[in-house]
C-alpha positions in Angstrom: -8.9 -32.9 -3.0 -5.5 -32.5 -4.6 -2.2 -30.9 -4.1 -0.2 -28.9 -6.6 3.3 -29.4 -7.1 5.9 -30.7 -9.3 5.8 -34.3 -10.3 2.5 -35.0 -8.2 -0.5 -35.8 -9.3 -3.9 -34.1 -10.0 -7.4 -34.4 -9.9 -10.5 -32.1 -10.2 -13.0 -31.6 -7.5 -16.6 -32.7 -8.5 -18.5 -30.5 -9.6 -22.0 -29.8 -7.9 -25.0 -29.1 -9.3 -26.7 -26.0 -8.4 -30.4 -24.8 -7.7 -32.0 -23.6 -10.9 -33.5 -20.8 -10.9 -35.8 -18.8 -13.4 -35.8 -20.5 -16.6 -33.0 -22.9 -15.2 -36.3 -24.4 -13.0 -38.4 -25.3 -15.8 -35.9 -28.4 -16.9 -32.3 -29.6 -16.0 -29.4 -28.5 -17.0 -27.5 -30.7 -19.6 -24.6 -32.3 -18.3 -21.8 -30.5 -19.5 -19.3 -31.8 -22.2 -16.5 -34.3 -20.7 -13.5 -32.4 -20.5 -10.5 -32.9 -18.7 -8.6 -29.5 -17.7 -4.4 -29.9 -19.5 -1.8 -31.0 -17.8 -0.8 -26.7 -18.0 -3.7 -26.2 -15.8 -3.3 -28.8 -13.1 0.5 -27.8 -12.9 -0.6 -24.1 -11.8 -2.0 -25.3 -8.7 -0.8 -24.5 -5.7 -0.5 -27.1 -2.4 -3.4 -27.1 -0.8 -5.6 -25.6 -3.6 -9.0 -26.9 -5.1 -10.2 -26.4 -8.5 -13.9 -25.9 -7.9 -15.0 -25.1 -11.6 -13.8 -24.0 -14.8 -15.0 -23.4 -18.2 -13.8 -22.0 -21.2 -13.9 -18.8 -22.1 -12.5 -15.2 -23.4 -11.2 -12.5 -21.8 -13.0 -8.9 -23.1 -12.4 -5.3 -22.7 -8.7 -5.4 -24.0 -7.0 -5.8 -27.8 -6.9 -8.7 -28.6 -9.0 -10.5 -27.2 -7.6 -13.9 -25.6 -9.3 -17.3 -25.8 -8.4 -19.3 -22.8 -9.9 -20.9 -19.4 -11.7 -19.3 -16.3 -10.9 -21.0 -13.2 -12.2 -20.7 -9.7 -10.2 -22.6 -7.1 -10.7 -21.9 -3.0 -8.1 -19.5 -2.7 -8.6 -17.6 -6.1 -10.4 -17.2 -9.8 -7.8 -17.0 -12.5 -8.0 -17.2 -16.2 -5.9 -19.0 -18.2 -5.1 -18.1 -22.1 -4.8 -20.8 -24.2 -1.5 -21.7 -25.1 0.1 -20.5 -21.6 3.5 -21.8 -20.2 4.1 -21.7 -16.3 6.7 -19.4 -15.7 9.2 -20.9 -13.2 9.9 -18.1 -11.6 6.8 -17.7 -9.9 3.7 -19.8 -9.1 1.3 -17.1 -10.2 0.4 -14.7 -12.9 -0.2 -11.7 -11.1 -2.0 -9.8 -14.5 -4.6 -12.2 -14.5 -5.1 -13.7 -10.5 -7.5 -12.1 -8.4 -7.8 -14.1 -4.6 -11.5 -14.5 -3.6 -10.8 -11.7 -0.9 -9.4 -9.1 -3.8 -13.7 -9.7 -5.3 -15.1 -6.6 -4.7 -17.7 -6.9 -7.3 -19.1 -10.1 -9.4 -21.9 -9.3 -12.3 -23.0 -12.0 -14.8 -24.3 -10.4 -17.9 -26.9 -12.2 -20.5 -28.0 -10.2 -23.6 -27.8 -6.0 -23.7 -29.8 -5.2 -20.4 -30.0 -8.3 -18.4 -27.2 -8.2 -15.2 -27.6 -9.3 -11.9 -25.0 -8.6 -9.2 -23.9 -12.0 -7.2 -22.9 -11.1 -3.6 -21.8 -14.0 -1.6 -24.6 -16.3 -1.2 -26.6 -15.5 -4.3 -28.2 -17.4 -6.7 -28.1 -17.0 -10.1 -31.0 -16.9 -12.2 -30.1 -17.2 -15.6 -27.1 -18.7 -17.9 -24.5 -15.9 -18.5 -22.9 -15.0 -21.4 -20.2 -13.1 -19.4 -19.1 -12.1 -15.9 -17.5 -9.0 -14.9 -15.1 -9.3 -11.7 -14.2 -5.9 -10.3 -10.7 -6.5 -8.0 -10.8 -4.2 -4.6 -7.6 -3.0 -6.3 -9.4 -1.5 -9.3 -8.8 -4.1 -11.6 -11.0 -5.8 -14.1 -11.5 -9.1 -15.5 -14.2 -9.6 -18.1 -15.0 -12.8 -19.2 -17.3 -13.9 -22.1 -18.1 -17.5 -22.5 -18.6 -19.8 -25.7 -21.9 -21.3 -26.8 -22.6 -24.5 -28.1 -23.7 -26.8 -25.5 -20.9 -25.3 -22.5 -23.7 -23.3 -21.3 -23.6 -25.8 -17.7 -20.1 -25.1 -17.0 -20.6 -21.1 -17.4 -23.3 -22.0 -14.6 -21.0 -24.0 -12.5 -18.2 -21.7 -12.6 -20.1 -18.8 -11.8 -22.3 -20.0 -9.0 -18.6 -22.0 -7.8 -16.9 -18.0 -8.0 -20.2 -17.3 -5.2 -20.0 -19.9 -3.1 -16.3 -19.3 -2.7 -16.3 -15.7 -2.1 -19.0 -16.6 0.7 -17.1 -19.4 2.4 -13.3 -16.9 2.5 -12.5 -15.6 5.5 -10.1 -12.2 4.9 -8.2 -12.9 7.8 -6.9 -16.5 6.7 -3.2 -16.6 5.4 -3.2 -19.0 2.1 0.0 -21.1 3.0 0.1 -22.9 -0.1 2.1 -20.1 -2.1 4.5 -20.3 0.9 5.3 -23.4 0.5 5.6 -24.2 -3.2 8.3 -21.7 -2.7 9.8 -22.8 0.1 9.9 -26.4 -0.6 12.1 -25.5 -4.2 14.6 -24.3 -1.7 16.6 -25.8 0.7 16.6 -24.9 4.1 15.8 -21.6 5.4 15.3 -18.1 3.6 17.2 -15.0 4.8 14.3 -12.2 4.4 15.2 -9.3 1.6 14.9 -6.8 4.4 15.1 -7.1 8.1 11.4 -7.7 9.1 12.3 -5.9 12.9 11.5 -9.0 14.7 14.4 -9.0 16.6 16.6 -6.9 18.6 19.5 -7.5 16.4 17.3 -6.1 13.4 17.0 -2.4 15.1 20.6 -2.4 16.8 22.1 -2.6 13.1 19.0 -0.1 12.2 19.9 2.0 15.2 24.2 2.2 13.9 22.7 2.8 10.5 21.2 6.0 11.2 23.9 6.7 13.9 21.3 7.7 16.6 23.9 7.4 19.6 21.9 9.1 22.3 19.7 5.7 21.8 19.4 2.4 22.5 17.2 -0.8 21.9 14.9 -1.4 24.9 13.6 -4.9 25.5 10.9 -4.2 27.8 7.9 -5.4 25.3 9.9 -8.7 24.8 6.8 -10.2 25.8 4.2 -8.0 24.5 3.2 -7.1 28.6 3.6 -3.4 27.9 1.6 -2.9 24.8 0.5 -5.9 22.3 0.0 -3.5 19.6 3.8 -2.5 19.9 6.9 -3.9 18.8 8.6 -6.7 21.0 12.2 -4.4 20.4 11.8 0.0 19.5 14.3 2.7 20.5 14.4 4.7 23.6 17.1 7.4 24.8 19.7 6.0 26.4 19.4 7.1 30.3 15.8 6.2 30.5 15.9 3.2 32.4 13.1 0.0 31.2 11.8 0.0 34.3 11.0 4.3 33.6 9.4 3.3 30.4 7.2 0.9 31.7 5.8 3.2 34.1 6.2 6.0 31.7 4.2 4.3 28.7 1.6 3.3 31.0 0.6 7.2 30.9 -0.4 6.8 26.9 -3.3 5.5 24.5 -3.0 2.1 24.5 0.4 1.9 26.3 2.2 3.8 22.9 4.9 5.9 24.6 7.6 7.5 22.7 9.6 6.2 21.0 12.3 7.1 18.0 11.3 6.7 14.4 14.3 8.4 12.9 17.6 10.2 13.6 18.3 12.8 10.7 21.7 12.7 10.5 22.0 17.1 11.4 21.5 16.1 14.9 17.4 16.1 15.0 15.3 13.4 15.9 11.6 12.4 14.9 10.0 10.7 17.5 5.9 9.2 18.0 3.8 8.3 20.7 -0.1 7.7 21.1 -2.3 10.5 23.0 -1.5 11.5 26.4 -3.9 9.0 28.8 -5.4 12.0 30.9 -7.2 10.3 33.5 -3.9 8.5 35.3 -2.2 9.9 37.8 1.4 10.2 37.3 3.6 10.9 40.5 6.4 13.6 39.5 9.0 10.3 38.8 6.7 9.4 36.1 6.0 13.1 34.9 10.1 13.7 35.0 10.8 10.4 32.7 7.7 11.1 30.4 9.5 14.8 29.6 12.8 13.3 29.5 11.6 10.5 26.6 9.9 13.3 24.9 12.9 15.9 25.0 15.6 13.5 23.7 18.0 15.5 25.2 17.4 18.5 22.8 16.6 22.3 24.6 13.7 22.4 21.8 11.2 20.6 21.6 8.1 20.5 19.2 5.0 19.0 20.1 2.9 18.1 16.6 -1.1 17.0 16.6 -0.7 15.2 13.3 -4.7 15.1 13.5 -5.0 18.7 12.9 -5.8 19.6 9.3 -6.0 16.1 8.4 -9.0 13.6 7.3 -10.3 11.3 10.0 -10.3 7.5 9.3 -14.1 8.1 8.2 -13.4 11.1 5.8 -10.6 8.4 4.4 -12.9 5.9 3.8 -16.0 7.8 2.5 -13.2 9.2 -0.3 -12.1 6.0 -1.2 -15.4 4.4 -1.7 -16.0 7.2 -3.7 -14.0 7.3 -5.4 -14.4 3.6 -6.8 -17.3 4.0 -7.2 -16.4 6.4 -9.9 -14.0 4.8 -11.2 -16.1 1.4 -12.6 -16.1 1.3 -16.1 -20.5 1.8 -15.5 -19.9 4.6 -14.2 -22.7 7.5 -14.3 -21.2 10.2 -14.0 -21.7 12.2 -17.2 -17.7 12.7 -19.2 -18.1 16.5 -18.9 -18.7 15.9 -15.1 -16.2 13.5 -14.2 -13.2 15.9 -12.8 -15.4 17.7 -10.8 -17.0 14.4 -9.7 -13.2 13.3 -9.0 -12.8 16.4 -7.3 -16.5 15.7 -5.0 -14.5 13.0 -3.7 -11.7 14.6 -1.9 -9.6 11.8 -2.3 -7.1 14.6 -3.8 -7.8 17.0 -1.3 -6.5 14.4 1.3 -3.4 14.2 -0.3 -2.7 17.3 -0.6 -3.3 18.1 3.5 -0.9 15.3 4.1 1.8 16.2 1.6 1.6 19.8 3.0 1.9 18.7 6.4 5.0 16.6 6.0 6.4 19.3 4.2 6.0 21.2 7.3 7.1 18.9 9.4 10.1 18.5 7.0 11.2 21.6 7.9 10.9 21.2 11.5 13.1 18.3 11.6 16.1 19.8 9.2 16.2 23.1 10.0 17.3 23.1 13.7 18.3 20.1 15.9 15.5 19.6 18.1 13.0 16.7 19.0 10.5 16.7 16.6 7.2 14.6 18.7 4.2 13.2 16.1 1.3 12.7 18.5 -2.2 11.0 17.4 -4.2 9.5 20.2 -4.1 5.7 18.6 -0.3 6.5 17.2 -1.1 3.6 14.3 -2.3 5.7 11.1 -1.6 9.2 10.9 1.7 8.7 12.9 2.7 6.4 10.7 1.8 8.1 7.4 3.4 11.3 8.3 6.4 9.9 9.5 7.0 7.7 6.8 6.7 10.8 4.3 8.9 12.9 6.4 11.7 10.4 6.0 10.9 9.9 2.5 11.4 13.7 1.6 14.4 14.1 4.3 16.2 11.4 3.7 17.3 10.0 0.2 18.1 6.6 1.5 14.7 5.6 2.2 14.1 6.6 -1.3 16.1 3.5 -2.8 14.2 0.1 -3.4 15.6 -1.3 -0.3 15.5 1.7 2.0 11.2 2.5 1.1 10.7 -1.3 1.7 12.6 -1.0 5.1 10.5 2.5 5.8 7.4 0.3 5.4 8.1 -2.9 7.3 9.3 -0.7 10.3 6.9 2.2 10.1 4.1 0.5 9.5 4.3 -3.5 9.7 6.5 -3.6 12.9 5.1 -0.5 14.7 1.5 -2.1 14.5 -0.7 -0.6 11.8 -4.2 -2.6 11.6 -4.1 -3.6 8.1 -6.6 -6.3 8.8 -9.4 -3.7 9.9 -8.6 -0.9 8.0 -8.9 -2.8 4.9 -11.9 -4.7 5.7 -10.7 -8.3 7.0 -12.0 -7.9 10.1 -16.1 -6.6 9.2 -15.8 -3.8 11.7 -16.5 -0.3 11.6 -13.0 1.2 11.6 -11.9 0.2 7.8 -10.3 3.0 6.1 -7.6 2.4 3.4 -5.0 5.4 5.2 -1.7 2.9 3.7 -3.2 3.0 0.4 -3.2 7.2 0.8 0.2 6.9 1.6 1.2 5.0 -1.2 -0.6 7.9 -3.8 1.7 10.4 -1.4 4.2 8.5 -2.4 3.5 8.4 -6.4 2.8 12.2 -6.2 6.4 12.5 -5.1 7.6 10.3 -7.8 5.7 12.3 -10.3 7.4 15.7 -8.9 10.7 13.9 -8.5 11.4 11.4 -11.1 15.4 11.0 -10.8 15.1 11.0 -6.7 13.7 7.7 -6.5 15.1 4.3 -7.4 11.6 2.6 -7.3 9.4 3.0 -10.4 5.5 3.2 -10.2 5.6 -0.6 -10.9 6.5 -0.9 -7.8 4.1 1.1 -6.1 1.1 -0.6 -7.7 2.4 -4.3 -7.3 2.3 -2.9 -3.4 -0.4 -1.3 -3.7 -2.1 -5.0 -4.8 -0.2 -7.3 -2.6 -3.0 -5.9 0.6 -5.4 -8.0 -1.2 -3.2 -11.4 -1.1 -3.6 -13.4 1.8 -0.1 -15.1 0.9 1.4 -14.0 3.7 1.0 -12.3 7.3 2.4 -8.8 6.1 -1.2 -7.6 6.1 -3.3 -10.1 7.2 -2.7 -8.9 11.1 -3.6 -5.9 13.1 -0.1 -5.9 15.3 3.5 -7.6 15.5 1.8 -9.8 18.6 -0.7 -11.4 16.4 1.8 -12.0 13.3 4.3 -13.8 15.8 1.3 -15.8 17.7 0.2 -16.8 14.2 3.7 -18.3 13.1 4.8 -19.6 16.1 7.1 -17.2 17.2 6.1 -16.9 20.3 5.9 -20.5 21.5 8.0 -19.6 24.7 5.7 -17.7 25.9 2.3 -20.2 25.0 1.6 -20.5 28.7 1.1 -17.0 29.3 0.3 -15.8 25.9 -1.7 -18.3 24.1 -2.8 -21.2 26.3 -3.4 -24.3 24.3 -1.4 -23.2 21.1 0.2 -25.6 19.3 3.8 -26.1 18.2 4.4 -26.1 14.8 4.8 -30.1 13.6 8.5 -31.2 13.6 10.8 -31.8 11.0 10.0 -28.7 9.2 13.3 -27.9 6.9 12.0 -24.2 5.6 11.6 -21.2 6.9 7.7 -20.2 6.7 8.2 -16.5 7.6 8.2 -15.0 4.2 6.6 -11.5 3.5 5.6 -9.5 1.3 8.7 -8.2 0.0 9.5 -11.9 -1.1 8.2 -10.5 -4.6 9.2 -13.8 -6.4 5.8 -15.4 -4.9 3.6 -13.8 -7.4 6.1 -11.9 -9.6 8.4 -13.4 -12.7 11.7 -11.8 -12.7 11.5 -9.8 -15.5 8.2 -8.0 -13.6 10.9 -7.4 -10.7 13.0 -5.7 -12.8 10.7 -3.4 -13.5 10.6 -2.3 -9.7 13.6 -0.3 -11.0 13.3 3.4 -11.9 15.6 3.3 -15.1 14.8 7.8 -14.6 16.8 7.2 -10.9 19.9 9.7 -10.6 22.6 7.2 -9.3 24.2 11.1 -7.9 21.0 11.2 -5.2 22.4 7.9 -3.6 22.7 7.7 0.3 26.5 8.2 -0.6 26.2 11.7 -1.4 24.3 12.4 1.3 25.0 14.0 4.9 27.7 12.0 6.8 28.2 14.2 9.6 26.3 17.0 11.5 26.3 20.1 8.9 26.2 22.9 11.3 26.1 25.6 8.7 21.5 24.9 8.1 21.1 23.1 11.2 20.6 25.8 14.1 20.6 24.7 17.9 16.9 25.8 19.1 16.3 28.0 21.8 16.9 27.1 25.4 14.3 25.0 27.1 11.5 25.8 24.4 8.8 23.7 23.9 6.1 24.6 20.4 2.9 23.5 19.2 2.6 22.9 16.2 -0.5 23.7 14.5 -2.0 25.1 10.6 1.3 25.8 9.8 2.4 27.9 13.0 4.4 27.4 16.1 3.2 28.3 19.1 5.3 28.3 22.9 3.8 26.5 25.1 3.9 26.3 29.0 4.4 22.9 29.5 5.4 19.3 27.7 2.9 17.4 29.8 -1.2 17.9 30.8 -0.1 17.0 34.2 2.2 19.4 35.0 0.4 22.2 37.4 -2.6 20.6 38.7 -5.3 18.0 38.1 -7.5 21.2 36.6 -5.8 21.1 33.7 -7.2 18.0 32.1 -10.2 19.8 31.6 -9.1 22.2 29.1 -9.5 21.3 25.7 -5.8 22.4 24.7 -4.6 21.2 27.6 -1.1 22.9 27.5 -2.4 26.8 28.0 -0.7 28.2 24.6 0.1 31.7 24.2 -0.3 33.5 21.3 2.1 32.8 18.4 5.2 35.4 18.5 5.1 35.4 14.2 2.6 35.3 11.6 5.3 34.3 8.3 5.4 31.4 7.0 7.1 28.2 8.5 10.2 28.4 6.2 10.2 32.1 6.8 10.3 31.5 10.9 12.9 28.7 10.8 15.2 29.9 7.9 14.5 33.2 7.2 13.6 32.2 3.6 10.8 34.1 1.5 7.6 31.5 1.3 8.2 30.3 -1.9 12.0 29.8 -1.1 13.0 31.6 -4.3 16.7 31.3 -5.3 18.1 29.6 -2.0 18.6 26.4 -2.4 17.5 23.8 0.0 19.7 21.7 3.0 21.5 18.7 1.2 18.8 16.0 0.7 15.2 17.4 1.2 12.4 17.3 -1.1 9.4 20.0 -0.5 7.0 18.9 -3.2 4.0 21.4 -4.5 0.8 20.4 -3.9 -1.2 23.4 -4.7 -4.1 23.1 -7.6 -3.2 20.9 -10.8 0.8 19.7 -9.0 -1.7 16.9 -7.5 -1.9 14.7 -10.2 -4.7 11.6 -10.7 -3.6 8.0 -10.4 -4.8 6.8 -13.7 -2.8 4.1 -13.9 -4.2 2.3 -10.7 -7.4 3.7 -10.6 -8.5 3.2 -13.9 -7.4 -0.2 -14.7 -10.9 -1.1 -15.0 -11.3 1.3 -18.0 -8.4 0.2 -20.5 -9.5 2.9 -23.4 -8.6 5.6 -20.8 -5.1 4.5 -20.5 -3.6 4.5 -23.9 -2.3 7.3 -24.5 -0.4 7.3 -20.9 3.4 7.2 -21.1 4.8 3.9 -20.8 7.2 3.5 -17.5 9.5 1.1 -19.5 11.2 0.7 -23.1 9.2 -2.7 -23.5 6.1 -0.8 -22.8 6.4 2.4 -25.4 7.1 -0.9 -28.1 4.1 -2.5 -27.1 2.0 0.7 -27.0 3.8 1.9 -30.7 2.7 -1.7 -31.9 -0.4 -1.0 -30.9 -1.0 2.1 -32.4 0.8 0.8 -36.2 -2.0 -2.1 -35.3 -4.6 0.7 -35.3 -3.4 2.4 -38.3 -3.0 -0.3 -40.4 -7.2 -1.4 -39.5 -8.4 2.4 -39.1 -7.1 4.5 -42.1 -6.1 3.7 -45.6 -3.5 4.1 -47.6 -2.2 7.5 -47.8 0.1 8.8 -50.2 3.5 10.4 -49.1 2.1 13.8 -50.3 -1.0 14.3 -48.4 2.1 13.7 -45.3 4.4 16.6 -47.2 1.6 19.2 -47.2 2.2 22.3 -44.8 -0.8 22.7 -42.6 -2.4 25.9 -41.1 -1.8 25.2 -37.1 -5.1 26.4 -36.4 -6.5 24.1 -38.6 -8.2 20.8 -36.8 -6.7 17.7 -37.2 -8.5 14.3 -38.4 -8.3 11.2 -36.6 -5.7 9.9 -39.2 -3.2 12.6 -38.4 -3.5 12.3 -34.9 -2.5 8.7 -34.8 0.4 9.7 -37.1 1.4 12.3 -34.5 1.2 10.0 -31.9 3.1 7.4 -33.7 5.9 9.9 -34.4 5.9 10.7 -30.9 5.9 7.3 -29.8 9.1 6.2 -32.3 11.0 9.1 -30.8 10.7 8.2 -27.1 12.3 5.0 -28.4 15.1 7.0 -30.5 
């Protein structure tokens, strides 16, 4: 064992011999060459972390190729090229790091035909010439390995790469990145956002967004009212604590509602789980569950944000899927792929959700009312639709810092299980629904390029930081389990969690780091590239609405209450199932709706617009993307990592990156074509005439020096 860190020393792990198997059986494997890893390599380690096995090697499937160093340690595999410099700005290279958890797929590859796929616990049965690891985040590492007389070490590395994988438990936080940061400072970190831990966190959330009919109820301070809650959330300000403890008690898992925004027209966008059907509310109960849900607005609408949208096992059938045809061995035929894409309806499902937050959109802006997003389990859809609503209502929470807030309090504080829905926990309920948000989220950036301060960048190092057990961002089901884990909640040990222990004294750093700490596996010149250089300084939160703007934001009926449902409103008799009499539970719609008064479209019914919205503009600050046919666009550039020859060709997001694509492509000309005289360039050319592969690169390459122009 040895720990990483400046100025301490190293040594490497023993490595153990493995069974042979196949023709490995017949005799022993030489011992491999004495080699002692440099002084570069044993300076990458992290506190805490192993090196299990390493061997040299070099890394295929991209120009150049790269000679270097495969390691396998017990938190990650990593290669190394040769010649690498740490950067100091960050104890990991986050191009070439995959943690053991991130392993989808491991293949070693000997010869043309001869691969065998290692799950954890296999054995391998032949030396390989090169291993293929396929990251859960569609990444690729390919890794071929030199000859003469290293063949043991390709061996040891592999089988160590098994072994690990078998022996990693996804729900185990990997402290050591924490603290090779922590200990460089000194003294505690102030987070980059508030994490909405504590009740100072949402009052200063609460003034932000002006929401004065509301306040910041403490009556889950001890997680006794629902675990998979916050400890601090919003309720309306004459609703007693004692009221929402007996109110809440009336929902799915004790998830009462609560507010999730205030649009700053008057509205407000509230969630809560299902009604719980079988209690037995006295009319107290009934009166404060209406009053929560009506905010104090005449109109209320009721929204079943599981209508028209994919269940958590339609999400994860898609997504599965759709990696699998995404691998670079795919076998799906080329001339088959789009409508393979297509079989997966991983596009589909964006486009229902997209459509529905439109919708919803419109609900919220168009007339001051209280908007209510109701799924029975209020932790998935809820928080995906909510998040987009605010994202195309509001252009704060289209800045860097305001989407990063959206997430931690959307979907981090109010209780999301990341662990299970991403496959840490082994059970039956894993479906990736925040990784379909975040494609929601690059389709919007792809219709709206100058609206959002965040780049794409961005979006994919978030979309790959689920798979890094550095911190407790997404290695826990609920805010309870994050605070139990760091200690947070050691007042309340003897009723909480008996036997727990305090954390050892004499600590001097703050532990709590998340995942927006982006300097743990990030350099700074990759988190500059979180910016959107395309981002339209005049969309800021500045230019925004400061005040009520009466002349789009109607006052609803009196006392109306609407179902809303495939893209209709429909009155309904009653907020609550309980209402009339216990007969009522029965009934599958449970709210006795009459028929809908207007067949138009939603726009048409709450602005009088035409359904396309022709000429009239929109209210200050909303975003209604398209997301009909072709506007959903593919993710190439996360989903087809694993296939580099499909992404040249894609626009670069920064200047850097069109020079190192133009580079490329003068690299290809120069190896590919000849030398061709200046008048074979000057010669005019039929346009129907078919180009040859030498012209096209020319085109390209002009195309490419003018983006930089």
């Amino acid at each position: 064992m040895w720990w990483g860190g400046r100025g301490q020393s190293f040594n490497i792990a023993p490595q153990k011999e493995e069974p042979e198997m196949g023709s490995v059986q017949e005799s022993r494997m030489p011992e491999p060459r004495s080699r002692q890893p440099s002084s570069c390599l044993a300076s990458r380690c992290l506190p805490g972390e192993q090196i299990l096995a390493w061997a040299p090697g070099v890394r295929k499937g991209l120009e150049p190729e790269l000679s270097g160093t495969l390691i396998c340690t017990n938190f990650r595999v990593t290669f190394q090229p040769c010649g690498w410099q740490q950067n100091e700005d960050t104890p990991l290279s986050s191009e070439y790091d995959f943690a053991l958890v991130n392993i989808g797929r491991l293949e070693a590859v000997s010869g043309l035909s001869r691969v065998q796929l290692l799950r954890p616990g296999s054995l391998l049965k032949f030396i390989p010439e090169e291993i293929m690891i396929h990251g859960r985040d569609f990444r690729l590492l390919r890794v071929g390995f030199e000859a003469g007389g290293l063949e043991p070490q390709a061996f040891q590395v592999t089988m160590a790469i098994v072994q690990a994988r078998a022996q990693s438990n996804p729900a185990q936080q990997y402290s050591g990145i924490t603290l090779s940061k922590a200990g460089q400072a000194s003294g505690s970190r102030k987070p980059p956002i508030p994490l909405m831990e504590t009740a100072e966190d949402w009052e200063t959330e609460r003034k932000k967004q002006a929401a004065r009919g509301w306040r910041v109820s403490t009556v889950n301070e001890r997680f006794d009212v629902a675990t998979s809650l916050p400890r601090y959330f919003w309720v309306p300000n004459r609703i007693l604590d004692s009221e929402v403890r007996r109110a809440f008690g009336h929902f799915h898992q004790g998830r009462g509602p609560r507010l999730s925004w205030h649009h700053p027209g008057g509205s407000d966008l509230l969630r809560c789980g299902g009604f719980y059907t079988a209690s037995d509310p006295n009319k107290e109960d009934i009166r404060a569950v209406e009053s929560m849900l009506q905010a104090g607005h005449s109109d209320v609408v009721l929204v079943d944000t599981m209508d028209e949208l994919p269940s958590l096992a339609d999400v994860q059938l898609a997504h599965l899927r759709l990696r699998a045809l995404c691998l670079p061995d795919s076998s799906v035929a080329e001339d088959k792929w789009l409508s393979a894409l297509e079989g997966t309806r991983w596009l589909d499902y964006i486009r229902a959700c997209l459509r529905k937050a439109s919708d919803i959109s419109v609900l919220v802006t168009s007339r001051v009312r209280s908007v209510i997003l109701q799924e029975r389990g209020d932790r998935d859809l809820n928080g995906l639709l909510s998040s987009l609503v605010q994202l195309l209502s509001a252009p704060e929470a289209r800045t860097l810092f305001g989407f990063q807030s959206l997430v931690q309090r959307e979907w981090v504080a109010a209780g999301h299980p990341f662990l299970t829905r991403l496959g840490g926990t082994g059970a039956s309920e894993e479906a990736p629904v925040f990784l379909l948000f975040l494609d929601c989220v690059w389709q919007l950036l792809q219709q709206f390029p100058a609206d959002f301060e965040f780049s794409e960048f961005f979006l994919l190092a978030l979309h790959d930081s689920v798979r890094v057990p550095d911190t407790l961002t997404f290695l826990r089901n609920t805010p309870w389990e994050r605070g139990k884990q760091s200690g947070q909640l050691n007042s309340y040990t003897q009723v909480y969690t008996p036997g727990y222990s305090q954390p050892p004294a004499g600590n001097s750093f703050n532990l709590q780091l998340s995942v927006w700490d982006w300097d743990l596996r990030y350099s700074n010149a990759q988190i500059l590239q979180f910016q959107n250089p395309g981002y339209d300084p005049e969309h800021c939160p500045d230019s925004w609405l400061p005040t009520p703007q009466p002349s789009f934001m109607i006052p609803g009926p009196p006392s109306s209450v609407w179902l809303f449902s495939r893209g209709a409103l429909t009155p309904l008799n009653q907020l609550c199932p309980w209402r009339d009499s216990p007969s009522l539970l029965a009934v599958s719609s449970r709210w006795l709706p009459r028929p809908a008064i207007s067949s138009e479209s939603l726009a048409d019914q709450e602005w009088g617009l035409p359904s396309h919205w022709g000429a009239c503009p929109l209210p200050p600050g909303l975003l209604l993307p398209g997301y009909l046919g072709p506007q959903i666009r593919f993710w190439r550039r996360c989903y087809l990592r694993g296939r580099p020859e499909v992404q040249m060709g894609l626009s670069a997001p920064t200047i850097s990156g069109l020079q190192d694509e133009l580079s490329h492509l003068q690299e290809l000309l120069r190896k590919w074509t000849p030398r061709i005289s200046p008048e074979v360039h000057s010669k005019k050319r039929d346009p129907h005439t078919i180009l040859n592969p030498t012209e096209i690169v020319g085109i390209l390459k002009g195309r490419a020096e003018g983006d930089l122009g």
